[in-house]
DRENLUMGU-492121 format. One record per atom (N, C-alpha, C, O): x, y, z; atom name; residue number from 1. Coordinates in steps of 0.001 Angstrom, whole numbers, plus 500000, padded with zeros to 6 digits. Layout:
BEGIN
X  Y  Z  CA  NUM
...
This chain:
BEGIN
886197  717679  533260  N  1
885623  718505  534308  CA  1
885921  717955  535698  C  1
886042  718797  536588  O  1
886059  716669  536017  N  2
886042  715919  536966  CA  2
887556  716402  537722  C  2
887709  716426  538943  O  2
888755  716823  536582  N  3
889929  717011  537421  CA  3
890016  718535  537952  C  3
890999  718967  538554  O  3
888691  719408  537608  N  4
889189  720887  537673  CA  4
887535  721330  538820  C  4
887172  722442  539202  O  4
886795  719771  539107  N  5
886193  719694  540243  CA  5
884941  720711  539443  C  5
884461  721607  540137  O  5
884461  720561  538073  N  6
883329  720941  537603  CA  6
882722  720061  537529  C  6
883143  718910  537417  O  6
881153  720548  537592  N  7
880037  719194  537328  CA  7
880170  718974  535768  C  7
880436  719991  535127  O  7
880073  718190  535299  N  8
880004  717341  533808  CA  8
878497  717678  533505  C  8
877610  716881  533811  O  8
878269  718729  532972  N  9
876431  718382  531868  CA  9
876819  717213  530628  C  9
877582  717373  529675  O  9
876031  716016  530991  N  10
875243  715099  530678  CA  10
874268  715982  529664  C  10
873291  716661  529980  O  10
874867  715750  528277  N  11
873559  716321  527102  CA  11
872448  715388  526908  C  11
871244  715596  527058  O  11
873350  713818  526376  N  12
871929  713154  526272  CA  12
872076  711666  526708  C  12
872495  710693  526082  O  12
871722  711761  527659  N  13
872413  710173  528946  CA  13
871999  708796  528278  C  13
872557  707712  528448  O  13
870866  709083  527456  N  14
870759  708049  526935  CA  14
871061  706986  525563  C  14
870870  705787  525364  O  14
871721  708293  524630  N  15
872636  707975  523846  CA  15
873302  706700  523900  C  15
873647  706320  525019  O  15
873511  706079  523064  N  16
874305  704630  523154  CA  16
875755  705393  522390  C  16
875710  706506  521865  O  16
877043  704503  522470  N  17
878072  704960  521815  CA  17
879546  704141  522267  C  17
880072  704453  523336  O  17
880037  703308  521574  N  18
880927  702310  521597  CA  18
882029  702391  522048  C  18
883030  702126  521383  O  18
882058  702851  523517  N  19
883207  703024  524450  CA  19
884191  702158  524580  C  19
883976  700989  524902  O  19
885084  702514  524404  N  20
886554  701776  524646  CA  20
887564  702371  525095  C  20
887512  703586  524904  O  20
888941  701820  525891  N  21
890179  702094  526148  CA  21
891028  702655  524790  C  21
891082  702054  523716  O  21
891534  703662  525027  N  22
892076  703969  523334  CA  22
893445  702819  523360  C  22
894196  702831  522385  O  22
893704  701902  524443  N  23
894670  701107  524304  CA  23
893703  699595  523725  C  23
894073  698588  524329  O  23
892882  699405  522969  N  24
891956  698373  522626  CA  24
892196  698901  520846  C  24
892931  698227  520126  O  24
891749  699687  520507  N  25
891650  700311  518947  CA  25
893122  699970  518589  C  25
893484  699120  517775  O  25
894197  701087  519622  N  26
895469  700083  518883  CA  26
896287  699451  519000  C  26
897440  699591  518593  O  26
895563  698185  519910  N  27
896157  696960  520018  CA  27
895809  696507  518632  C  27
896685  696014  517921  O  27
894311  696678  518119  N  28
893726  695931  516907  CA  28
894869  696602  515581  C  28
895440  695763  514884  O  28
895153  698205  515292  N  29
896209  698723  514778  CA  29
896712  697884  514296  C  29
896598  697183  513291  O  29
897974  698116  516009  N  30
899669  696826  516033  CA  30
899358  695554  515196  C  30
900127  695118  514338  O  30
897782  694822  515625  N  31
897873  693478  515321  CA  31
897498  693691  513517  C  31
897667  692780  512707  O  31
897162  694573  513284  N  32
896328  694582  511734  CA  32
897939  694722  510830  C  32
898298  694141  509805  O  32
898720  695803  511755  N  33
899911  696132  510691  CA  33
900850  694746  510552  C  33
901763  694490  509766  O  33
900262  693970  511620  N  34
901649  692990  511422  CA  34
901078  691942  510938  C  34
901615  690864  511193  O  34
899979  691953  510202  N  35
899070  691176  509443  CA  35
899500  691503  508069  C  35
900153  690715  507385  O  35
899054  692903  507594  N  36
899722  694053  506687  CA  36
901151  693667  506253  C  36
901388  693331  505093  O  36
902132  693723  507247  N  37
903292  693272  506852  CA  37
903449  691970  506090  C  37
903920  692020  504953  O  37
903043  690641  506695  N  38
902415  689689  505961  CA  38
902155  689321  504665  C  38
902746  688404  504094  O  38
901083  690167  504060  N  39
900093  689764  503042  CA  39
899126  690901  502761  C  39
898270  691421  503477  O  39
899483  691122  501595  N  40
898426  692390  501001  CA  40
896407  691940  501475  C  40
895404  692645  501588  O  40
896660  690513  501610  N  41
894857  690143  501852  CA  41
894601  691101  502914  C  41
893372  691118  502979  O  41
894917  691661  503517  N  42
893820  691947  505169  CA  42
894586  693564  504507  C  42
895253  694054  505418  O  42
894624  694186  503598  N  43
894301  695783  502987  CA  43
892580  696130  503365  C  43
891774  695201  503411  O  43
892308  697060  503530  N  44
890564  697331  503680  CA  44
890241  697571  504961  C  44
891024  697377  505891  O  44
888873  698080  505108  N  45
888877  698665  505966  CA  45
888168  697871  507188  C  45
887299  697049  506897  O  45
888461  698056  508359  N  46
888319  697252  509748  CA  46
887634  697699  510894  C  46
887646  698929  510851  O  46
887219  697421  511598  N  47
886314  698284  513066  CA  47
887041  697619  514171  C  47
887040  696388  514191  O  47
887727  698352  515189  N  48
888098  697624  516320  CA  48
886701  698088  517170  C  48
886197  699116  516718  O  48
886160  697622  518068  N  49
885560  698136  519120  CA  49
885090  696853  520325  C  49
885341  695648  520342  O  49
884308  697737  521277  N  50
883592  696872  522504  CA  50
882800  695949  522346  C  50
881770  696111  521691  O  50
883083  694924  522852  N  51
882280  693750  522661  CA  51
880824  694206  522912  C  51
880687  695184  523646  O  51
879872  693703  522468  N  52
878410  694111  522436  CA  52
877684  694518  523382  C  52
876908  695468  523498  O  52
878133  693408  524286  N  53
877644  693178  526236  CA  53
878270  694693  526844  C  53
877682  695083  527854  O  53
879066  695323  526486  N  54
879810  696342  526599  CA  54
879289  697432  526312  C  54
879557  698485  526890  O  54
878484  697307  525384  N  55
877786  698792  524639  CA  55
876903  699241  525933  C  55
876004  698565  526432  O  55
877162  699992  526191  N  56
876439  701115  527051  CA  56
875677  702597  527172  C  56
876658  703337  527093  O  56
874790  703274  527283  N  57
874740  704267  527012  CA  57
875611  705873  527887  C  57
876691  705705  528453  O  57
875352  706422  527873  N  58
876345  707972  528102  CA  58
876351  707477  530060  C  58
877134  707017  530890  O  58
874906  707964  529968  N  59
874939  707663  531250  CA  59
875462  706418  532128  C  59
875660  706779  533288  O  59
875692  705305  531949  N  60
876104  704321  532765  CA  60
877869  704850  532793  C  60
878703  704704  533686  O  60
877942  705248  531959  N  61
879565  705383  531355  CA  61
879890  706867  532754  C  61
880614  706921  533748  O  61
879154  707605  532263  N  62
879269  708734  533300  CA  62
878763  708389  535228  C  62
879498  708791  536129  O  62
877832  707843  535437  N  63
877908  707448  536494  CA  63
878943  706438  537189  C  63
879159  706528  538398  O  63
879402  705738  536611  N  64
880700  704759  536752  CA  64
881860  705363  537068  C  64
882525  705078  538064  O  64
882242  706498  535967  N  65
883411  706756  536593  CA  65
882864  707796  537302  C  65
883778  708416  537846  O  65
881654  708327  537573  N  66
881759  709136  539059  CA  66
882138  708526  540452  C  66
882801  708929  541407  O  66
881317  707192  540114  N  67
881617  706187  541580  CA  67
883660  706126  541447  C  67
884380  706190  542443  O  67
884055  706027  540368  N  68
885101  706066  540501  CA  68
886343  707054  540474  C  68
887551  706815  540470  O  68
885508  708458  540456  N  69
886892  709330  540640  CA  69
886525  709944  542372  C  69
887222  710581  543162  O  69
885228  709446  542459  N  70
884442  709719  543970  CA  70
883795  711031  544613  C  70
883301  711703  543707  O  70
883661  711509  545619  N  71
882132  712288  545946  CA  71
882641  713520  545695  C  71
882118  714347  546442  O  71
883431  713984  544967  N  72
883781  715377  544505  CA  72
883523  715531  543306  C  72
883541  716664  542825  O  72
883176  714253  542428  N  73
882856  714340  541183  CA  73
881441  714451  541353  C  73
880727  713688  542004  O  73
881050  715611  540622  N  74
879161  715938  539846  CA  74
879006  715657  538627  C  74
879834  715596  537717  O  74
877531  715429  538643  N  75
877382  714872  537332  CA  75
875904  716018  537247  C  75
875226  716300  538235  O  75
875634  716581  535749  N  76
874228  717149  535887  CA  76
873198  716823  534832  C  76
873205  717802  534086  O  76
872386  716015  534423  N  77
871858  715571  533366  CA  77
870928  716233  532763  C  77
870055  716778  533438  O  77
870928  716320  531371  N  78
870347  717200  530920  CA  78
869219  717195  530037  C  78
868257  716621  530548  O  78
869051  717552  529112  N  79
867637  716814  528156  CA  79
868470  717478  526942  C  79
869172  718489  526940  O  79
868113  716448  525773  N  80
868984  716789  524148  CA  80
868330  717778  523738  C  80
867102  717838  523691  O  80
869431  718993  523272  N  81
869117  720760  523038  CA  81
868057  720171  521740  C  81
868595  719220  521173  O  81
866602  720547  521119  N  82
866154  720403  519826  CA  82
866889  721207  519065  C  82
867320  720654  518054  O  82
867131  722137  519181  N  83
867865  723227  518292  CA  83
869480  722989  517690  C  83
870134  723638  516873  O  83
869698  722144  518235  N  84
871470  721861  518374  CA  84
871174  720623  517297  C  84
870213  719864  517172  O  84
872373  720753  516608  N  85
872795  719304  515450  CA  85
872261  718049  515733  C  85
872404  717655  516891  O  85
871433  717031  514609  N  86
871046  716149  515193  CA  86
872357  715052  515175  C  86
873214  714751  514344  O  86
872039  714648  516494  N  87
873292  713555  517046  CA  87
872945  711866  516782  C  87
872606  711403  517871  O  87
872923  711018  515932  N  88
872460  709606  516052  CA  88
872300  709214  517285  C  88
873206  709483  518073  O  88
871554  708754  517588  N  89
870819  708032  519147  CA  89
872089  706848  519743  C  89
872621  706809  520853  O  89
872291  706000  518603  N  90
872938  704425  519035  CA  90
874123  704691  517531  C  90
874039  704933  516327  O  90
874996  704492  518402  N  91
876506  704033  517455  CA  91
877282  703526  517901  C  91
877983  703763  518884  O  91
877206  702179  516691  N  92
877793  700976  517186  CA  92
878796  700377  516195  C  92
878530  700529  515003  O  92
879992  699671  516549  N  93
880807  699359  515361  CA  93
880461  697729  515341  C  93
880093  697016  516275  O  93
880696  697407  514007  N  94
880511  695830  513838  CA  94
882199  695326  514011  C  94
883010  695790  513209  O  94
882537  694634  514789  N  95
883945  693989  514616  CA  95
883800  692598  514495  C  95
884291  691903  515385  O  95
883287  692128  513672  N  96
882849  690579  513393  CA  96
884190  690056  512515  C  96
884817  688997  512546  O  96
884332  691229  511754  N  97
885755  691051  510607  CA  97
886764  691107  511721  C  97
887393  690062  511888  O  97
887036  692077  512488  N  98
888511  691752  513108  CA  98
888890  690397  513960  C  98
889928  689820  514285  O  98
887422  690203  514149  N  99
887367  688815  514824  CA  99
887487  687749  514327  C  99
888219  686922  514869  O  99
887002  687536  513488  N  100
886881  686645  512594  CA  100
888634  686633  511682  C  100
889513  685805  511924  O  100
888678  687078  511281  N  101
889897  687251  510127  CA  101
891418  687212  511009  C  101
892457  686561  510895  O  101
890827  688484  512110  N  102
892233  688885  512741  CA  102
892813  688035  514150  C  102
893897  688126  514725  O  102
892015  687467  514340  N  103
891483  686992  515963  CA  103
891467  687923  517014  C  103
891529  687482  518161  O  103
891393  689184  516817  N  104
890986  690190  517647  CA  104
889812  690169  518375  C  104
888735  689739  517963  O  104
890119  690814  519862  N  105
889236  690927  520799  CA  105
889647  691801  521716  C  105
890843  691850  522003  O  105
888771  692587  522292  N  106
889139  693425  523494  CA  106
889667  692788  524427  C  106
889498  691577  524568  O  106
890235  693357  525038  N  107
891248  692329  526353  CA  107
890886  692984  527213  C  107
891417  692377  528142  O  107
890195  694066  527816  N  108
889429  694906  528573  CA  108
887914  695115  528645  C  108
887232  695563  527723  O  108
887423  694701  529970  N  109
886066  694816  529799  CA  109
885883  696413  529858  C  109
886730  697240  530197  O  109
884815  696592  529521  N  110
884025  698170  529924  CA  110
884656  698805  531775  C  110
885205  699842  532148  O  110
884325  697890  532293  N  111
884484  698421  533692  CA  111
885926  698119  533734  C  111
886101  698160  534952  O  111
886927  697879  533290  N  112
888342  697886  533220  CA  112
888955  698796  532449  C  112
890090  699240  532624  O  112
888163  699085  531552  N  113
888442  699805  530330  CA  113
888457  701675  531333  C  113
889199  702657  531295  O  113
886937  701222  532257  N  114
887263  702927  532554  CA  114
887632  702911  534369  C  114
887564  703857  535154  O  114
887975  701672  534600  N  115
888778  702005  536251  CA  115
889935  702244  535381  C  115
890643  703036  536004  O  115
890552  701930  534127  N  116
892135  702369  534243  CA  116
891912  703423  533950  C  116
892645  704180  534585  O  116
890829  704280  532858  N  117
890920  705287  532356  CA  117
891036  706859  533780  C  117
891553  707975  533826  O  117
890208  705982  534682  N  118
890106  707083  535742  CA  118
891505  706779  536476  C  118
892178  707768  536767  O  118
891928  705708  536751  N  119
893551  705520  537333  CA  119
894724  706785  536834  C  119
895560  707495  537393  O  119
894180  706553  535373  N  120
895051  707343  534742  CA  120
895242  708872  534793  C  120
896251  709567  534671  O  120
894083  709139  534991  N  121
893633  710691  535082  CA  121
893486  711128  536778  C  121
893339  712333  536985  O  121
893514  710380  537759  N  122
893981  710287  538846  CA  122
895457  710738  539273  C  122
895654  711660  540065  O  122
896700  709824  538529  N  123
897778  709998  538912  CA  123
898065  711446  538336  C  123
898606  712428  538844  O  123
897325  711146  536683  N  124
898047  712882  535943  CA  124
897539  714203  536923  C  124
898112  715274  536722  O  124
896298  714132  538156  N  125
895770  715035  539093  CA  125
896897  715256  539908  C  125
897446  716333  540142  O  125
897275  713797  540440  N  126
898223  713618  541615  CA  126
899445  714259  540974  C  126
900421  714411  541709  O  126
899537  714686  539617  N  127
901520  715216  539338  CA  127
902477  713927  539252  C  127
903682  713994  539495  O  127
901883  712870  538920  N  128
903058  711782  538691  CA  128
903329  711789  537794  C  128
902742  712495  536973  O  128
904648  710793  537375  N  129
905505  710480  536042  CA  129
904640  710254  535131  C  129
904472  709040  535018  O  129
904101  710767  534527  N  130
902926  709851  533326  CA  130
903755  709412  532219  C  130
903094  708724  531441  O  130
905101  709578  531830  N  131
905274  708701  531442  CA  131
905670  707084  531713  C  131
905706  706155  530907  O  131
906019  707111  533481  N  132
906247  705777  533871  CA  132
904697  705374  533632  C  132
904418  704545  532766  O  132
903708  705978  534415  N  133
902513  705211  534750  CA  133
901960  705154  533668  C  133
900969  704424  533650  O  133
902231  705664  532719  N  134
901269  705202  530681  CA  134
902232  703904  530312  C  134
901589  702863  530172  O  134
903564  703797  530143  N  135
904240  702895  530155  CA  135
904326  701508  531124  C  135
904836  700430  530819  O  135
903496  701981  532705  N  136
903180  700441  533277  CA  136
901660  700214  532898  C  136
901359  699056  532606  O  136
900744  701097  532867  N  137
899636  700627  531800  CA  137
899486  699970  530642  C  137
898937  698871  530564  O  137
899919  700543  529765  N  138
900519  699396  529011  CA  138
901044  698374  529251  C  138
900449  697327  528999  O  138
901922  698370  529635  N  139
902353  697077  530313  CA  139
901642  695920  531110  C  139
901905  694724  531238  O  139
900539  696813  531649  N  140
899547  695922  532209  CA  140
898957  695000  531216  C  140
898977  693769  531189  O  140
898283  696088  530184  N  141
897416  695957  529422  CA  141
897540  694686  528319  C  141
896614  693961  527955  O  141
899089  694618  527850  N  142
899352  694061  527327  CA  142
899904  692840  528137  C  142
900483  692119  527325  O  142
899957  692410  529145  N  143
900509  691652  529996  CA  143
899872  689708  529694  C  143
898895  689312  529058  O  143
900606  689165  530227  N  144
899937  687643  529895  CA  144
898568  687330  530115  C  144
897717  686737  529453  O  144
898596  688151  531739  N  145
897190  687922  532046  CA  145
895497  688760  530886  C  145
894267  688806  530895  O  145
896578  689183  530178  N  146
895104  690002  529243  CA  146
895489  689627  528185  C  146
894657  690032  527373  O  146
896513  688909  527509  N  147
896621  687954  526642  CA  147
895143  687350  526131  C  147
894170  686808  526656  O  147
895625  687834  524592  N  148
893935  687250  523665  CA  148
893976  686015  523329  C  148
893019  685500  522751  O  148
């Protein structure tokens, strides 16, 4: 909504829900397959996600990147429909195994995770190359300095 300058309804702000960069899930992927390649041991199933300190609810997530796409972005909060599907309150992934086993870790905090996400959706507003600027994101992302 933010690129077509609509306010965002906020269903239920207080919802918890395990936000991440979709460049975090498959970094854990890349690193699992070339584990995979390896050794049949690490077959089964895995959780990449946000470090704990990270877990946030709807709302912090939505006010953040309002401060960050800036004063043209609205936000309108709302109260959870009773009538509408019930939604779990808090969802959270355990990544104790990828950590443990894989040495996986997010290389992006929360607030990095969504200044690039809004960077990104910025330039695709602005009409740039998105494939240069997804390709120097990455590049960032994966760069020494975010080295796990």
């Amino acid at each position: 909504s933010f690129l077509n300058s609509k306010p965002v309804l906020i269903r239920n702000p207080l919802a918890i829900r395990p936000w991440q960069h979709v460049l975090e899930c498959l970094s854990g992927y890349l690193h699992l397959a070339e584990k995979l390649f390896e050794s049949r041991d690490f077959v089964g199933p895995w959780n990449f996600g946000p470090s704990m300190s990270d877990v946030q609810p709807v709302q912090y997530i939505a006010e953040h990147l309002q401060k960050l796409w800036g004063p043209q972005a609205e936000l309108k909060m709302g109260q959870p429909d009773s009538s509408a599907v019930h939604e779990a309150h808090t969802l959270k992934l355990d990544t104790t195994k990828a950590r443990s086993y894989l040495g996986w870790s997010p290389r992006w905090s929360l607030n990095q995770a969504l200044e690039a996400t809004s960077d990104w959706f910025k330039a695709y507003k602005n009409q740039e190359n998105m494939r240069t600027w997804t390709e120097n994101q990455i590049g960032q992302y994966f760069s020494k300095e975010n080295s796990l």
